[in-house]
C-alpha positions, 0 to 999 in steps of 0.5 A: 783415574784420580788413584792412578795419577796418584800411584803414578806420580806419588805413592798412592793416595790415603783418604785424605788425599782423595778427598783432597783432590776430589773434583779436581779436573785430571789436568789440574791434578797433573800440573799441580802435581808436576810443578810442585815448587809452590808447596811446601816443604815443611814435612820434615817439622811435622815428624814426631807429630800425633797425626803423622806416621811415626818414627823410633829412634835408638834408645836415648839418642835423639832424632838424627836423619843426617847424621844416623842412616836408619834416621835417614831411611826413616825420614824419607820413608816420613816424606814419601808419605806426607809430602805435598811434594809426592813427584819430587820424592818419586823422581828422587827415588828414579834418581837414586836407582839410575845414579846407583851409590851405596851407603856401606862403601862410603861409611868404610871410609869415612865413618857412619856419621860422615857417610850419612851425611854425604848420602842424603844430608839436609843443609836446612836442617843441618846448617854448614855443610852441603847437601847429600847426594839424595838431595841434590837429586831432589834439587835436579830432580824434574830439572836440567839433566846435563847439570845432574850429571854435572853435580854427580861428577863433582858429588863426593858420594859418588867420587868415592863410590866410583873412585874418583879419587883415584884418578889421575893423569899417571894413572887414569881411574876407568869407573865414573868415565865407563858408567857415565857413558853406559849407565848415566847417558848413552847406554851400551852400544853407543861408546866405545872402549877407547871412549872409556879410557878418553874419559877417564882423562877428561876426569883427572883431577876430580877428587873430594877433601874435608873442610873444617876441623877434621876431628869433629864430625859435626864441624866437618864435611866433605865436597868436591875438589878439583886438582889441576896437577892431576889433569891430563891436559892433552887433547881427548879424541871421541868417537862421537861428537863433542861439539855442535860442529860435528868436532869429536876431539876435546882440545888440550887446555891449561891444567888450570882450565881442565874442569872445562873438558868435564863440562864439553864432554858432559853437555855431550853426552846429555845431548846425544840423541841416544841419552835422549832415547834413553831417558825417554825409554826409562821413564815411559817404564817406570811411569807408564808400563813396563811388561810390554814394549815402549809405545815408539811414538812416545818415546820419540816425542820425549826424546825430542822434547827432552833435547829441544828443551835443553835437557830439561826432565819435566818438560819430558816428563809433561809430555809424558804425563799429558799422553793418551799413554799415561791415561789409558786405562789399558796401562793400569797396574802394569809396573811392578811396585818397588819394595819401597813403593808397595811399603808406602802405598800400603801405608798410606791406603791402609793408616798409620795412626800409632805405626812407626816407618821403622816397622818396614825397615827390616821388611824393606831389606827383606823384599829386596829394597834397603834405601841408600844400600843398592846392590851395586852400581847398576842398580835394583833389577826392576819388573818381575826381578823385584817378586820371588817367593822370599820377597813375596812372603816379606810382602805379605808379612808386612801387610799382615803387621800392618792390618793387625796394628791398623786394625781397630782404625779399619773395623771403624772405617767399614762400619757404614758397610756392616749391613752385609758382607757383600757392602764390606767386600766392595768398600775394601776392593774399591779403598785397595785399589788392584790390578783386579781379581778373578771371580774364584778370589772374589768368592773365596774373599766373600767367604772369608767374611762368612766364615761365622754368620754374619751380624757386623757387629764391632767385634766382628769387623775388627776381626774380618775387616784386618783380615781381608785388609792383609789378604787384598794388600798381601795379594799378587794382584795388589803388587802392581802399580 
């Protein structure tokens, strides 16, 4: 149960995680885990650190996670790990697949330093300017829904990754109007494509500029920009209510008022039952279990708490997760594991002692995954999508690199277990926690360890144990979360 709750609301557990939580009652685990504010968010200082995962940068360049986007993959993948905050980097990776932006569309205008900056910028750590886009899904991300999509209309990744720039009242820019209503909030079917065209005007006149001295990059940096003279002052008719009265027609305003329509249309959408439907829906797939149908019943209590909270996520997110749905064992390793996810569980259960996060970089593209770099704006295809025979190859590569580099820390950890093969089989089906194997893989593992008769000595769990590592973490069964 304990594993469970950790692959759910984190990415697995090392160890020392389950040390750490050890005895702990399951409620407790949960409501520490889900009020994470209290801890601390003092991963960054530890990167470089003897004990911690590693990282490689370019030869003579220091260090750079918001200025260099392989620093920054490398910085979150750090986080993923070590975080005693593992909820805030899942919801922040939930988030980046539902507001869907890439890095290589911004980095063609403004340039690779600029570009990192906007996509995951760290204003602790780099003094001056605001945060980037991933850290303002962190900010939002187990808070009020209808104030994210507020901070998403006004990100500047987003306004040039969906052109907001270009939207003006002569010449209305459909993009944000069209995915805020169908990928953002409501979903297809419930707006229609008059109420794409209204929306874009609702938006006219959001647009970004660059503050500070242009020709230095360290000294500049974009944000949000409202142009009143671009906004469509005229009323905007809905065909869905607007207002609390049932109005559907966003009145004509001053230009100098106009952002006021983007906050009445926005705080529509974030309370129209079917968002609620929605967001409920996506988050019971990715927390619960996604190869069967939604369980109705909690769908619809999640929804109800999310629109009688005022929006708030972790009020959803707390009913969810303190649901019979959520413990019941019948929904163990029923989500497919992410690239990202399956990299990082497979980190932190198999060791990282002398292993740099850079080592899954080129892994991660090859399963499919690339962090700041979804393939467009709707996202990852999620579920069975993530697995074919190139992505699983990737995946059992990756595991095979990191059993042969952990290896010597693996033989040390199953010593206790060297008396037969049979002990060392358990102990590593019970440390790589899977959706189960059948009794003909279970034989084939078992003689896998006897293929040379058995005398456990150092040399030989050095060589058996890595191997059953790469074959368990490598496997079908393991791919699940």
């Amino acid at each position: 149960m304990l594993e469970h709750i950790l692959r759910r609301m984190g990415f697995g557990a090392s160890p020392a995680d389950l040390s750490f939580w050890a005895g702990v009652p399951i409620d407790t685990v949960i409501d520490r885990l889900l009020n994470y504010e209290n801890f601390s968010t003092d991963h960054d200082v530890k990167i470089g650190q003897a004990a911690y995962v590693g990282i490689t940068t370019a030869a003579g360049q220091p260090f750079s996670a918001n200025t260099l986007i392989n620093d920054a993959r490398q910085r979150w993948l750090f986080r993923m790990i070590h975080s005693q905050r593992p909820l805030e980097e899942k919801m922040a990776l939930f988030w980046h697949n539902h507001f869907a932006t890439a890095y290589s569309k911004i980095a063609g205008a403004v340039g690779q330093e600029r570009a990192t900056r906007m996509m995951d910028n760290d204003p602790q750590s780099l003094p001056g300017s605001q945060p980037g886009q991933i850290q303002t899904l962190r900010h939002y991300a187990t808070g009020n829904f209808r104030d994210m999509l507020m901070a998403m209309a006004k990100d500047p990744a987003m306004i040039y990754w969906l052109d907001s720039q270009l939207n003006t009242r002569t010449r209305p820019q459909e993009n944000f109007g069209r995915e805020i209503m169908e990928l953002f909030s409501l979903g297809i079917g419930n707006y229609t494509e008059q109420d794409v065209y209204t929306a874009a005007r609702v938006f006219t006149g959001f647009n970004w500029q660059i503050v500070g001295d242009r020709a230095n990059t360290q000294a500049s940096y974009y944000t949000f920009l409202y142009r009143p003279n671009d906004h469509d002052t005229n009323a905007k008719e809905f065909s869905f209510p607007i207002y609390t009265d049932g109005t559907r027609t966003i009145p004509a305003r001053a230009a100098a008022a106009g952002e006021q329509d983007a906050a009445d249309f926005i705080t529509a959408v974030a309370r129209h039952p079917a968002t609620a439907r929605r967001l409920a829906t996506r988050l019971y797939q990715f927390f619960v279990n996604e190869t069967s149908t939604p369980d109705a019943a909690l769908v619809e209590a999640m929804a109800q708490t999310y629109l009688s909270s005022n929006y708030n996520i972790k009020a959803t997110l707390q009913t969810l997760f303190r649901s019979s749905q959520f413990l019941n064992p019948a929904n163990f390793f029923q989500r497919y594991s992410w690239p990202i996810e399956y990299a990082v569980r497979a980190i932190k259960e198999v060791g990282w002692n002398g292993f740099s996060v850079a080592t899954a970089m080129t892994p991660l593209t090859n399963m499919g995954q690339q962090l700041y770099e979804p393939p467009d704006v709707n996202g990852w295809a999620t579920g069975p999508d993530w697995i074919s025979t190139s992505s699983m190859l990737a995946r059992m590569n990756f595991s095979s690199t990191l059993a042969a580099n952990q290896r010597f820390n693996l033989a040390r950890d199953a010593q206790p277990y060297r008396q037969s093969p049979d002990r060392v089989l358990q102990y590593m089906l019970a440390r790589f926690p899977n959706m189960g194997f059948s009794s003909t893989a279970t034989v084939a593992m078992s003689e896998y360890l006897r293929s040379t008769a058995w005398t456990g000595t150092d040399a030989q769990l050095q060589q058996r144990v890595p191997g059953l590592t790469r074959l368990i973490v490598g496997s079908g069964e393991y791919q699940f979360n």
